[in-house]
N, C-alpha and C positions, 0 to 999 in steps of 0.2 A: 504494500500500500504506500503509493505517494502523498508523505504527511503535506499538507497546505497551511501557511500562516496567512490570515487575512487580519491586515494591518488598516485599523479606522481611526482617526485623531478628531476632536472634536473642543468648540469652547463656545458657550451659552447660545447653544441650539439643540435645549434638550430634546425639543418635540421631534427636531425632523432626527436627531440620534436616536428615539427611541424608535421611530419607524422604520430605520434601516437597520439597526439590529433585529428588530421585528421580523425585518425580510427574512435577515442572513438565519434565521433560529428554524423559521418558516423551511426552509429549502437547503438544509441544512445537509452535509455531504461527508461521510465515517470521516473522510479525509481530513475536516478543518479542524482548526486550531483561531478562535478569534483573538487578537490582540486589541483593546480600547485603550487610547491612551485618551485623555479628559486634561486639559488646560482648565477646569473650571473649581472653584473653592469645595473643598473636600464636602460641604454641606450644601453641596446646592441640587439642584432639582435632577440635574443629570446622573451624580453620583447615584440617589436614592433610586430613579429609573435602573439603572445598569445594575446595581447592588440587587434588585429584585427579581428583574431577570434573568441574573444568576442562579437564584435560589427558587428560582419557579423552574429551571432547567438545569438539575444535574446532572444531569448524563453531558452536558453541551461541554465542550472545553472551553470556557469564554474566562479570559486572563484581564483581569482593570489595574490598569496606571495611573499611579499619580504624576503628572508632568508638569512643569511650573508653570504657573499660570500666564500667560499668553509670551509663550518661549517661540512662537511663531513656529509656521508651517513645517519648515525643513529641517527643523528639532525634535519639533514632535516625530516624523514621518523617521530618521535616525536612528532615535531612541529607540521605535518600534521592532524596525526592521533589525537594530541591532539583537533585540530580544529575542528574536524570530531564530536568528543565528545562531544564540547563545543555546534554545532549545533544540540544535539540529534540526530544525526543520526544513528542507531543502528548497520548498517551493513558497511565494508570498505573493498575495493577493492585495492588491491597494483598493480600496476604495474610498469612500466617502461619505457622510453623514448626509449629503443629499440623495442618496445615490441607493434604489431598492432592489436587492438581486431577484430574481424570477427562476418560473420552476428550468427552465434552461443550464441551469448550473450543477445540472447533475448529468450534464455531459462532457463536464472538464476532463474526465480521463481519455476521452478520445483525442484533445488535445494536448495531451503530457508526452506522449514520445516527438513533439516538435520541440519540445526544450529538451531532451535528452538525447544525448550520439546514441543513433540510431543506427542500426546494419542496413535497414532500408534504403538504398539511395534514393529512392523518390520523394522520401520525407524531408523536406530542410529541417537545417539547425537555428534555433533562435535561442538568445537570452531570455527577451522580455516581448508578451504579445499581447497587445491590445485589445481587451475585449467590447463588446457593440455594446454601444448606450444611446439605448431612444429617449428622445426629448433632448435631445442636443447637438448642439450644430458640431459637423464631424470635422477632426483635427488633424486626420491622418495623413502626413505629407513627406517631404525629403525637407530638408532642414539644412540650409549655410547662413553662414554669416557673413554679411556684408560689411566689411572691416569700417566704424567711422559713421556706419547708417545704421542697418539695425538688422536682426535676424529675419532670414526670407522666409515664408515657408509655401512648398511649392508643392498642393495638393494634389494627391497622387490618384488617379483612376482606381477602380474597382468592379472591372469587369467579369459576371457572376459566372461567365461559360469559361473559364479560365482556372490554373491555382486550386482546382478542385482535391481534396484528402477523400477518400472515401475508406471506410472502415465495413467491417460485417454487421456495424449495429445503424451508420448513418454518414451523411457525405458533411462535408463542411469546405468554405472558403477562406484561403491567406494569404495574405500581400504583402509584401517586404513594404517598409517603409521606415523612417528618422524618427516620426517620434507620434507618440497615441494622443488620445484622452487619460483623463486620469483617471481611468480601470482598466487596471491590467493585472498579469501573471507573468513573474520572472524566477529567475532561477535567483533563488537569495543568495549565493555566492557570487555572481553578478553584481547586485544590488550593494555589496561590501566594497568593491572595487569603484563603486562610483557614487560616494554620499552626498547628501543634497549639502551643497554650498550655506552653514545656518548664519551667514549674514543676509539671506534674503528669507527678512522673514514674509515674504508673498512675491509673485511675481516669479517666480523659481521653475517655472515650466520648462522655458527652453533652453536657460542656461543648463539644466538638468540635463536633458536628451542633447543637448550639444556637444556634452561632457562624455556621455554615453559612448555616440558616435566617434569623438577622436581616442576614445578608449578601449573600439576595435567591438562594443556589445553590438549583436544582431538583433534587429527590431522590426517586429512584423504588427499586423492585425486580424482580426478573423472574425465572422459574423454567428459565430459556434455558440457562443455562450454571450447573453445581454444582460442589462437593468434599465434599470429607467432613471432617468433626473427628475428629481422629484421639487419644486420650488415652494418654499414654505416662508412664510412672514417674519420675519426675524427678529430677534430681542432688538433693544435702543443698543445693550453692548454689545452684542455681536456687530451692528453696524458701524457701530463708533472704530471698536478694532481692527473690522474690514478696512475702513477708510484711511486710516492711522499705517497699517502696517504694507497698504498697498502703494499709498505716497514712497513711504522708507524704500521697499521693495525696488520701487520701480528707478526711483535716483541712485539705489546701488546696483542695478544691473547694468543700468546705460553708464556709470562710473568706471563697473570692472572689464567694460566691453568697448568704452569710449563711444556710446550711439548714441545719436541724434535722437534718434527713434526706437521704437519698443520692435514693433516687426513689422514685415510685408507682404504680401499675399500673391500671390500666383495660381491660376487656373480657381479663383474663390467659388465657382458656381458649381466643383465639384463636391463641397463639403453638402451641398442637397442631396446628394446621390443614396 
């Protein structure tokens, strides 16, 4: 059995937390292992959610973190994924507090021997592979940098008569590409060799998979396994935060990168696809 860490970071958005571990508990697969790390005062309404959910689901492997409180994104996301490693876990799943898995995820094991060296030649090899998320505009693209301006990102076609895996239980499709959305599956010793840069506490997407890429990781996507984006109304602190750490964010990425600009898009009318 390939163990799975699915790593969820979250801070005062207990309601849409509680609905996406709702999912993960819902559709829930021998294989995982959930990691919550919680940015939020040890007595606030998310601890008390998560702390119950624990104890209405023993059987579940659900692990709660305490992490400092608003230690921003790519700390929280570290700390996780360090854990994940510390437990041997060899596989980790990112997702996110807005973000509700479906019964579709009980077909990850069709998609584990694409991260693993495989005798199959027909199979590629990946690190990290992007999984489908409806309700959101798709991200999947080739990824440079435009030294002085700002990261391109040049989204990639996805044509469905192509790229087909077919197994004895069911077919599925995958594209190589630079960089996902943020739900995916990597291979956690991957994810060691490339940790999020934790001076961006937001804004951290493509410095991430930029890093990736000149780091030699393969990055694909595949329509095998989804969730949904799920958009919910948000506390005054979660907004305040937002706003606070996406400022900082965004003047330390164009800093370490010398841009003008955030990014730029090519072929944009394929993220409808």
């Amino acid at each position: 059995m390939n163990k799975i860490g699915i790593i969820l970071t979250s801070i005062e958005r207990p309601q849409a937390l509680k609905k996406s571990v709702e999912s993960i508990i819902k559709y829930w697969q021998p294989e995982f292992t959930l990691f919550v790390g919680l940015q939020d005062d040890y007595n606030s309404e998310s601890w008390k959610i998560i702390e119950m959910l624990i104890m209405e689901n023993p059987t579940k492997e659900i692990r709660l973190y305490d992490l400092e409180y608003d230690c921003g994104i790519s700390k929280a996301r570290n700390e996780l994924i360090q854990k994940v490693n510390l437990w041997g876990i060899p596989f980790t799943i990112l997702t996110a507090d807005s973000i509700a898995f479906d019964e579709s995820m009980k077909d990850l094991p069709y998609l584990m021997p694409c991260l693993q060296k495989s005798e199959r030649p027909e199979w590629s090899y990946y690190d990290l592979i992007g999984l489908q998320l409806n309700n959101r505009i798709g991200w999947e693209a080739k990824l440079n940098l435009i030294q002085g301006h700002a990261f391109e990102l040049d989204f990639i076609e996805k044509p469905i008569d192509k790229h087909i895996y077919v197994t004895t239980e069911t077919q599925f499709n995958l594209w190589p590409c630079d960089i996902v959305r943020n739900f995916w599956i990597a291979r956690t010793e991957a994810l060691m060799r490339v940790p999020y840069d934790t001076r961006l506490v937001m804004c951290e997407h493509e410095d991430f998979f930029w890093r990736a890429k000149q780091k030699g990781l393969v990055v694909g996507c595949t329509n095998l396994c989804t969730g949904t984006y799920n958009k919910f109304e948000n506390t005054p602190e979660y907004d305040e935060i937002r706003t606070t750490n996406f400022r900082i964010g965004m003047q330390r990425l164009k800093d370490k990168y010398s841009l003008k600009n955030w990014a730029s898009y090519k072929h944009l009318e394929r993220t409808r696809q």
